[in-house]
Structure formats: C-alpha cells, structure tokens
TIRO-2110 file (N, C-alpha, C; in Angstrom, 1 decimal):
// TIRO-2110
112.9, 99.6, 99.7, N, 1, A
112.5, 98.6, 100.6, CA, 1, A
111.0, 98.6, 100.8, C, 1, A
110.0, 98.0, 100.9, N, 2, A
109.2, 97.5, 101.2, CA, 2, A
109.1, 96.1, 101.9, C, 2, A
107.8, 96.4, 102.9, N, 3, A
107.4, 95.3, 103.9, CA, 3, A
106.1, 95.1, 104.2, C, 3, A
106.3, 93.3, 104.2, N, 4, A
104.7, 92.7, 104.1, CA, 4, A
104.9, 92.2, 105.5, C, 4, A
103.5, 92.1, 106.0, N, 5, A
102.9, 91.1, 107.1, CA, 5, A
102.6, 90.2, 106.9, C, 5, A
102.9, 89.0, 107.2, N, 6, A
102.4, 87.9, 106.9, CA, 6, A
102.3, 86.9, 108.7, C, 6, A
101.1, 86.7, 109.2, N, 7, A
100.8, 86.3, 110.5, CA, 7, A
102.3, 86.6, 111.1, C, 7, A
102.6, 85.6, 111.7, N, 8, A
103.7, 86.2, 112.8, CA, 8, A
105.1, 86.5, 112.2, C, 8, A
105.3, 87.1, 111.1, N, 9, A
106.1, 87.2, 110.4, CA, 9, A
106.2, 88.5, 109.3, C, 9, A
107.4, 89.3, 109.3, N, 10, A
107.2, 89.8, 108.2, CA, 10, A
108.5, 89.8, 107.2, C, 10, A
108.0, 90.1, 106.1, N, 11, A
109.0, 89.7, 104.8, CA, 11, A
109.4, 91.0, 104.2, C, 11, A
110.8, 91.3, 104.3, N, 12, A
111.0, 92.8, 103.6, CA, 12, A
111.7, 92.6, 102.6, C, 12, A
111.3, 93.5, 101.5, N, 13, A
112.1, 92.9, 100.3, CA, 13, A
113.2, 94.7, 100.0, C, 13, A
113.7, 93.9, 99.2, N, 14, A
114.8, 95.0, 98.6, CA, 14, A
114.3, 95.9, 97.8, C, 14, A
113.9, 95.0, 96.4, N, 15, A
113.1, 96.3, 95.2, CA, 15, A
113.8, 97.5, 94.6, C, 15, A
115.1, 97.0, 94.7, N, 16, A
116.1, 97.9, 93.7, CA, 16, A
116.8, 99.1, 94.5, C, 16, A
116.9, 98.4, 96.0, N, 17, A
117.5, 99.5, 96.6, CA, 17, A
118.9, 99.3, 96.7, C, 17, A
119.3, 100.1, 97.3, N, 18, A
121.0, 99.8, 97.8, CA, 18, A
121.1, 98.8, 98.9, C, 18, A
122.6, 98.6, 98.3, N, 19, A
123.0, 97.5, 99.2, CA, 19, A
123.5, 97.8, 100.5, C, 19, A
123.1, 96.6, 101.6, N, 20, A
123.7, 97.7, 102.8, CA, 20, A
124.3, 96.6, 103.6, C, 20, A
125.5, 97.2, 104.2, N, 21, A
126.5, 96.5, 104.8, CA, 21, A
126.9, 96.3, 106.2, C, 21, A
126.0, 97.2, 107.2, N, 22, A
125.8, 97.0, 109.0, CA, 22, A
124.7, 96.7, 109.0, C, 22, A
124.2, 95.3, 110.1, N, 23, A
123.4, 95.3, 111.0, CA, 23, A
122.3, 96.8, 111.2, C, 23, A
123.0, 97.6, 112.1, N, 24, A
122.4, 98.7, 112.4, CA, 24, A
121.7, 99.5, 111.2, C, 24, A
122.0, 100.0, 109.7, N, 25, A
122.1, 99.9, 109.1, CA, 25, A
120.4, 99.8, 108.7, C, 25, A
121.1, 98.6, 108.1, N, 26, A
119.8, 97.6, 107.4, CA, 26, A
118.1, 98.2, 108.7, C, 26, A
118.4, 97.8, 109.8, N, 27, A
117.5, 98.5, 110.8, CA, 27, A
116.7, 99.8, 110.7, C, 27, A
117.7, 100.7, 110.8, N, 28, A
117.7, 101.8, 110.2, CA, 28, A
116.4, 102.1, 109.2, C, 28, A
116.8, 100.9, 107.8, N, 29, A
116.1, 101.4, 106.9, CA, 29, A
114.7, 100.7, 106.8, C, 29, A
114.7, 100.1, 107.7, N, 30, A
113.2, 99.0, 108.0, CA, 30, A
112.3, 100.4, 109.2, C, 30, A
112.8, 101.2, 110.0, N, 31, A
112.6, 102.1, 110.9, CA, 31, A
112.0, 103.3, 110.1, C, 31, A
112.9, 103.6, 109.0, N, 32, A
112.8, 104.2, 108.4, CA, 32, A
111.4, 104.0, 107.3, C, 32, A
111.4, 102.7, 106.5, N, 33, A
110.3, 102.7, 105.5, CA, 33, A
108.9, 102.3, 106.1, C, 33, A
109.0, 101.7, 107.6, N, 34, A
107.9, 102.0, 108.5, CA, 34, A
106.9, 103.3, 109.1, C, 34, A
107.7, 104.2, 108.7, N, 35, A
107.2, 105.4, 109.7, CA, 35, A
108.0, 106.0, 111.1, C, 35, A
107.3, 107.0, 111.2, N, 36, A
108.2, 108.0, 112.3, CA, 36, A
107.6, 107.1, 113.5, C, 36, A
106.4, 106.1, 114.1, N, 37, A
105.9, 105.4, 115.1, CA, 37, A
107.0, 104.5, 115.3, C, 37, A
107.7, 104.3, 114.8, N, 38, A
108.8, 103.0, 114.7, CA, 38, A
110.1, 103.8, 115.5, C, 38, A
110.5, 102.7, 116.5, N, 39, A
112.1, 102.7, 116.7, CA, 39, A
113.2, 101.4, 116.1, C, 39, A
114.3, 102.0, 116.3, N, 40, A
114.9, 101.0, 115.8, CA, 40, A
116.1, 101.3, 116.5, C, 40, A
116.5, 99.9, 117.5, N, 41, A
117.4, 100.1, 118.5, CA, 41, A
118.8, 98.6, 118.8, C, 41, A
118.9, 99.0, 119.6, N, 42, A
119.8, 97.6, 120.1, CA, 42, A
118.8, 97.2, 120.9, C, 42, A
118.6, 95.6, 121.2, N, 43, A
117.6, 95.1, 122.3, CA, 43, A
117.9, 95.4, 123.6, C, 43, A
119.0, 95.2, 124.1, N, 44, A
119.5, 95.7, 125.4, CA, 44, A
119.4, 96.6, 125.8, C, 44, A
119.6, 97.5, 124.8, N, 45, A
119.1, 98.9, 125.5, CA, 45, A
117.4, 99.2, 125.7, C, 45, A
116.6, 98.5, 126.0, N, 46, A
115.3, 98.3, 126.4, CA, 46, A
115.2, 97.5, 127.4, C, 46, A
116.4, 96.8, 128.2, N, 47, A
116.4, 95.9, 128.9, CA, 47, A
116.2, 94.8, 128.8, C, 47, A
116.0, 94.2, 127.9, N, 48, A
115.7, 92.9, 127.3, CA, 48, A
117.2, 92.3, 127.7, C, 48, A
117.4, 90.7, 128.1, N, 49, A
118.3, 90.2, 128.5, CA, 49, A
118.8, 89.7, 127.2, C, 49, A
119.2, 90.3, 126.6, N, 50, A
119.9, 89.5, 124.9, CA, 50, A
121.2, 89.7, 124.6, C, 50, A
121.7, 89.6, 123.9, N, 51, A
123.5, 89.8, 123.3, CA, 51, A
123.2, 91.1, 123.1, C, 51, A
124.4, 92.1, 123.6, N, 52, A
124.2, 93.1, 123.7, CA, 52, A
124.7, 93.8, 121.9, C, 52, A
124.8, 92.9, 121.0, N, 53, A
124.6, 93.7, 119.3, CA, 53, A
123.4, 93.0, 119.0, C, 53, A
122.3, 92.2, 119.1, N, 54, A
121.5, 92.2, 118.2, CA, 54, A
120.5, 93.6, 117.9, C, 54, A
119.9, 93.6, 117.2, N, 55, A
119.0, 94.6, 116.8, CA, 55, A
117.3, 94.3, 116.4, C, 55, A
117.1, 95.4, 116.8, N, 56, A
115.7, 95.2, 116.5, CA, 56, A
114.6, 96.5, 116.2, C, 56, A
113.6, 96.6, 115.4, N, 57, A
112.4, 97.6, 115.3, CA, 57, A
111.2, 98.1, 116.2, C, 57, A
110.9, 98.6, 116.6, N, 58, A
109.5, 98.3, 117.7, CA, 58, A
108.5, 99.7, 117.2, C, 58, A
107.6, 99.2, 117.7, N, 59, A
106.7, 100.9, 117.5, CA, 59, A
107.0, 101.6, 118.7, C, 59, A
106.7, 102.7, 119.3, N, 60, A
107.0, 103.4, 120.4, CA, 60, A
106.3, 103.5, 121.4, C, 60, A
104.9, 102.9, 121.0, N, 61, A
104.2, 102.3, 122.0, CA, 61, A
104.3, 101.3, 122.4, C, 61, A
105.4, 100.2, 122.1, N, 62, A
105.5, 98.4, 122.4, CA, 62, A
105.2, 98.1, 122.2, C, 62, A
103.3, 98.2, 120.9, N, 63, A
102.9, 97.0, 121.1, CA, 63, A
103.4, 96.4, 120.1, C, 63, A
104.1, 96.7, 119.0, N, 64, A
105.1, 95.4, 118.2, CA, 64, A
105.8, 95.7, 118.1, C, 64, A
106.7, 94.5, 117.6, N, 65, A
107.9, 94.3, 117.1, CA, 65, A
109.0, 93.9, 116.2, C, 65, A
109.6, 93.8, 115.4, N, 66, A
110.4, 93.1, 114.3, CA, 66, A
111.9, 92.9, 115.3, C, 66, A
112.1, 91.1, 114.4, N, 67, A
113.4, 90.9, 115.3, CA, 67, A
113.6, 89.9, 114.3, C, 67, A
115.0, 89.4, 114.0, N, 68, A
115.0, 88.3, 113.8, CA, 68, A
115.8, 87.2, 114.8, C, 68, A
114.9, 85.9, 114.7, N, 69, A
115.6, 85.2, 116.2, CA, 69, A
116.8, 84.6, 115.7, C, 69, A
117.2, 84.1, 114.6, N, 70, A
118.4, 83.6, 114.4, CA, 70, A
119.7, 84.4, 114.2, C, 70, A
120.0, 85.5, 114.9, N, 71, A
121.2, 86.7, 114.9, CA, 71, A
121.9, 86.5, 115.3, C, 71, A
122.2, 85.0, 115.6, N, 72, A
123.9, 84.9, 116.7, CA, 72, A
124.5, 83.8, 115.2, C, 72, A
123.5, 83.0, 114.4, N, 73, A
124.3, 82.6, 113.3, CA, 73, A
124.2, 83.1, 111.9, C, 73, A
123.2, 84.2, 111.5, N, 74, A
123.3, 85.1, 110.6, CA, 74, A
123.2, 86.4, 110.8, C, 74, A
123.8, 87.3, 109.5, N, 75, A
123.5, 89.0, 109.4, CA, 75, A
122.5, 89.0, 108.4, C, 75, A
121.5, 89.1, 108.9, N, 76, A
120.5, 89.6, 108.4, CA, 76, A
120.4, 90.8, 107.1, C, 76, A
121.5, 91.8, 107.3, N, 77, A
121.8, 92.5, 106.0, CA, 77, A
122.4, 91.6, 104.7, C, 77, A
123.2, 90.6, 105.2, N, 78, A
123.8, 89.3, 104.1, CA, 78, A
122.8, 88.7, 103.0, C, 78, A
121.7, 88.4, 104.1, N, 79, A
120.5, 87.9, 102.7, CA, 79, A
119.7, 88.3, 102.3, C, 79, A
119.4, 89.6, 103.0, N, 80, A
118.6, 91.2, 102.3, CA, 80, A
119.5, 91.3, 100.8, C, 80, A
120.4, 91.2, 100.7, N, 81, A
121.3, 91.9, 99.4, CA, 81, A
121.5, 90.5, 98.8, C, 81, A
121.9, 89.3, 99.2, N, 82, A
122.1, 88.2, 98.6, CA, 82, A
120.7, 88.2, 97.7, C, 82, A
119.6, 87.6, 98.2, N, 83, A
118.3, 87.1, 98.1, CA, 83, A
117.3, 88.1, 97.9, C, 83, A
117.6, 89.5, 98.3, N, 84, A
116.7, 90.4, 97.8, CA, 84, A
115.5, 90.3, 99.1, C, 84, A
114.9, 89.9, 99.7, N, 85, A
114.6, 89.8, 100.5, CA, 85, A
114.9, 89.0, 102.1, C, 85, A
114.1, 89.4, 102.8, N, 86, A
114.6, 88.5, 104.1, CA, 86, A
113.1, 88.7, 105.4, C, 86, A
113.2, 87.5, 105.6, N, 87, A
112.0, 87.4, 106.9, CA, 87, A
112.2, 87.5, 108.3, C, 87, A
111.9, 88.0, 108.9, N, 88, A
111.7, 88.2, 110.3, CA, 88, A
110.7, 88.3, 111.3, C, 88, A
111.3, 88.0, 112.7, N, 89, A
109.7, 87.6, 113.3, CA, 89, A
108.7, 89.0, 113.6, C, 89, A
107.2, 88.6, 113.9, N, 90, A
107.1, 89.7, 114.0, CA, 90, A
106.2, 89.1, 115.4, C, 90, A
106.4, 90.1, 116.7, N, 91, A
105.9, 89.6, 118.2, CA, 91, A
104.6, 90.6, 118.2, C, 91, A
103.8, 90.8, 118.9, N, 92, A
102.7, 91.5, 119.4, CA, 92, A
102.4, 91.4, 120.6, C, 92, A
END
C-alpha cells in the first residue's frame, strides 16, 4: 500500500498487495502504512454524529484526517482491490 497527498485529497494505491475484504480492515492497513501517529477508528466513537459503521484514519493529535464521504453507497475496500487504487477525502 502506498499513499499520496494530493490537496484535499489523498489517493492510496494497492502495489501488489493483498486483497482485503472488511471495511475495518482496509483502514487498518492505511493506519498502518501511515505510521504509529495515525489512528484508525469507527467515527462515532470520537463523537462525531455519523452512521455508527463508517470508518476513518486521523493522526492522534486531530489535526488530520482520511475519510471517505461517499460510505453509505460504496465499500471502499471494493475499489481498492477492483481498480487498485482508491481516493479519499483528506480534512485539516
């Protein structure tokens, strides 16, 4: 896995990893190829008013974020493995 910044956005690509099949999951491994500064949670459990399965990345100091806003009509792990990559927002 590898991940690019691109202004309010970042694009994570696959690069010959494994395919992955949960939500949480896929998160996981974005938490993971970011560094130990990174969390990777359910949004709700931050208090955030959202559907209590979406998911998301943050650093542990708040000041950013990775989410993708469209998670009530796609899985985000679906076109990570389809398409090899996949973009999501990135907040500050």
């Amino acid at each position: 896995m590898r991940i690019e910044f691109k202004n309010s956005t970042a694009v994570i690509y696959r690069d010959n990893g494994p395919k992955i099949y949960k939500e949480s999951t896929f998160w996981r491994h974005v938490q993971r190829t970011l560094g130990p500064e990174w969390i990777a949670k359910l949004m709700w459990r931050d208090n955030h008013m959202v559907a209590e399965y979406q998911h998301y990345a943050r650093r542990k100091d708040g000041t950013i974020m990775l989410w993708q806003s469209d998670f009530a009509i796609r899985n985000v792990y679906e076109d990570y493995n389809r398409e090899g990559e996949v973009t999501v927002l990135l907040e500050k």
